[in-house]
C-alpha positions, -999 to +999 in steps of 0.1 A: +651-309+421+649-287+451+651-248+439+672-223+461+645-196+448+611-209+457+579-192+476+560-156+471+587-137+476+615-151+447+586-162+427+564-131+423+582-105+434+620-111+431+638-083+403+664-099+391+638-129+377+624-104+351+639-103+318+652-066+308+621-058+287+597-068+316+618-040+336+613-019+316+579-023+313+566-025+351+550+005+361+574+025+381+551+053+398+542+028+427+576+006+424+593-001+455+626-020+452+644-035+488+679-044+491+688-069+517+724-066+531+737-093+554+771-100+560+799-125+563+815-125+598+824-151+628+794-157+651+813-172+676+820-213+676+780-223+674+770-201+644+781-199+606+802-168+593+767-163+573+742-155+599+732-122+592+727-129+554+706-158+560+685-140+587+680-111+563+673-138+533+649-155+555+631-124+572+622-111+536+607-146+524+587-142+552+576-104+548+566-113+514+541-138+529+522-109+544+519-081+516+489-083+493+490-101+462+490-067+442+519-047+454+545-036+436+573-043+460+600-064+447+633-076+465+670-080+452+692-106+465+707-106+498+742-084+496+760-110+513+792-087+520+796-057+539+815-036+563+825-061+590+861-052+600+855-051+634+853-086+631+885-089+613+905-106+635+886-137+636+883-165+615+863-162+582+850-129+580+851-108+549+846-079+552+842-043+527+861-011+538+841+015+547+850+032+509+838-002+487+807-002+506+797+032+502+804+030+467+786-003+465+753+011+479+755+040+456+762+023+424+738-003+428+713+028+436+720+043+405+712+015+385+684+009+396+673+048+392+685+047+355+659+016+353+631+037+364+626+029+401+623+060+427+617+044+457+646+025+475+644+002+510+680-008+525+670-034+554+699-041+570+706-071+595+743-065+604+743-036+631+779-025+620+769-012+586+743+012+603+758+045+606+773+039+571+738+030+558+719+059+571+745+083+557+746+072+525+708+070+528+709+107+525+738+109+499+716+085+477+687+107+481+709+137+470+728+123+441+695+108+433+668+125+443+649+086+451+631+083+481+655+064+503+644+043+537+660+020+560+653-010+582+674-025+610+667-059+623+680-049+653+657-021+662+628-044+658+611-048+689+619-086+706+596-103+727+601-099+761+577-135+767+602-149+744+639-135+753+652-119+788+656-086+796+694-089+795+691-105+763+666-078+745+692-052+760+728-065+754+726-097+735+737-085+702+760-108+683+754-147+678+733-147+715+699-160+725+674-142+697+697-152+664+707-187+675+670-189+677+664-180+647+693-200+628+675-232+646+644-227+630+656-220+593+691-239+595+692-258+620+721-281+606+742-257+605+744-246+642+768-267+666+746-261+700+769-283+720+793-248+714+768-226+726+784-200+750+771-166+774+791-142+771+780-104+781+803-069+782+804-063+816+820-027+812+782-018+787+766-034+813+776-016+841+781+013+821+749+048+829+755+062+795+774+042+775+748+014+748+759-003+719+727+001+696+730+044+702+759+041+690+779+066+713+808+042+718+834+030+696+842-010+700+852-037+682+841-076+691+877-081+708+868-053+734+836-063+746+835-102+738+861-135+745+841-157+727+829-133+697+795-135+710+779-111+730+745-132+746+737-162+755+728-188+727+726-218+753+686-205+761+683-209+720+650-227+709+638-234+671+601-225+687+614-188+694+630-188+662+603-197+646+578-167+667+604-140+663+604-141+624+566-139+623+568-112+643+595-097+622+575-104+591+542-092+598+556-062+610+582-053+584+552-060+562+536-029+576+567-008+573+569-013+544+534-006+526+536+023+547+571+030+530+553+022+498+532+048+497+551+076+520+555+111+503+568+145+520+541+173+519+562+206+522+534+230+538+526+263+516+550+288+529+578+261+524+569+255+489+568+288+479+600+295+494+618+268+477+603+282+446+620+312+452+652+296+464+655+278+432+651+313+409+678+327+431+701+302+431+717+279+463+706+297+495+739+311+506 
């Protein structure tokens, strides 16, 4: 029988495989523990509602490929839901409020600080989750005190052999690069005959004004007819298949780097913090 949980990544280093008493015996000092988050949301006519979990599932099978054998990086499963309401109008999203998700991203950092793990990668792959993300990022690390990092597929670099110009800059939702992607690692479950451009023509012609900086407020209805923004008719399996090694090998090196990443306070600082703590908050 065919097993949903198969290769390096669910066989050697997914958590939820070990039993409680191998959790609490792996060495936590070098732990590193990544949590996935995808989402649930229309991806226009071409693309299933679960794009973004399945790139995220996928991406991290493959990063696993390309760590060494000893590290002590393990995975969680793909959060599947997440904060998606400005995709609510359309067909077969689900979607978190902005309230459930931030309590959902603490809680499940809490657990896994009260099982001994310090060290805490969210790598996201739905970009409207990434303001939340990187806030509670910090709250995490206060309520906490883990060392908290983040990953956004979107803010790895695409190749510009492999997609256009427009498409690296604006094609954010169900376009050229994810359709790609979906072709290589489920291609039955993409409807290419349904494939559609569509672009925002006010972003486009807009100085100052991008949707990855996030200094505009929009939801998929303003910028978007078909609920794409992109064009998934250039879509190939082969630049599917490129962009996740890409994506792999170099979220591979993020995150041994992440791994092993401590702050170094210089003298002065530390001796002022010292004195900060015997005198109470700094006012």
């Amino acid at each position: 029988m065919e097993k949903r949980y198969s290769g390096k990544a669910w066989n050697d280093h997914f958590l939820p495989r070990l039993t409680t008493k191998e959790m609490s015996q792996l060495p936590k000092d070098d732990a590193m523990v990544v949590l996935p988050i995808g989402a649930t949301e229309q991806h226009g006519a071409h693309l299933p509602v679960f794009t973004d979990t399945i790139l995220a599932e996928t991406v991290i099978a493959k990063t696993f490929e390309y760590l060494p054998e000893k590290s002590n990086i393990w995975t969680l499963p793909v959060l599947p839901f997440s904060k998606s309401n400005e995709h609510s109008n359309w067909s077969g999203t689900i979607t978190l409020s902005f309230q459930t998700m931030q309590n959902v991203l603490m809680d499940i950092a809490k657990s896994l600080n009260r099982s001994g793990f310090n060290r805490l990668v969210i790598f996201n792959t739905h970009g409207g989750n990434g303001d939340l993300i990187k806030m509670m990022a910090r709250e995490i690390r206060l309520e906490t005190g883990m060392q908290v990092f983040y990953l956004f597929i979107g803010a790895l670099p695409l190749d510009p052999d492999l997609y256009s110009e427009r498409e690296i800059k604006y094609g954010i939702h169900g376009g050229d690069f994810e359709t790609s992607m979906l072709l290589h690692s489920y291609p039955e479950w993409v409807h290419m005959e349904l494939a559609d451009s569509d672009f925002s023509s006010s972003i486009e012609n807009a100085a100052y004004l991008k949707y990855q900086q996030g200094n505009v407020s929009w939801i998929i209805d303003d910028i978007s007819a078909s609920g794409i923004c992109g064009d998934a008719r250039n879509a190939k399996p082969e630049k599917g298949e490129a962009t996740y090694l890409q994506q792999a090998q170099l979220m591979a090196k993020m995150l041994m780097e992440m791994s092993s990443f401590t702050f170094h306070a210089d003298q002065q600082s530390s001796l002022a913090m010292k004195k900060m703590n015997k005198e109470g908050v700094r006012k």
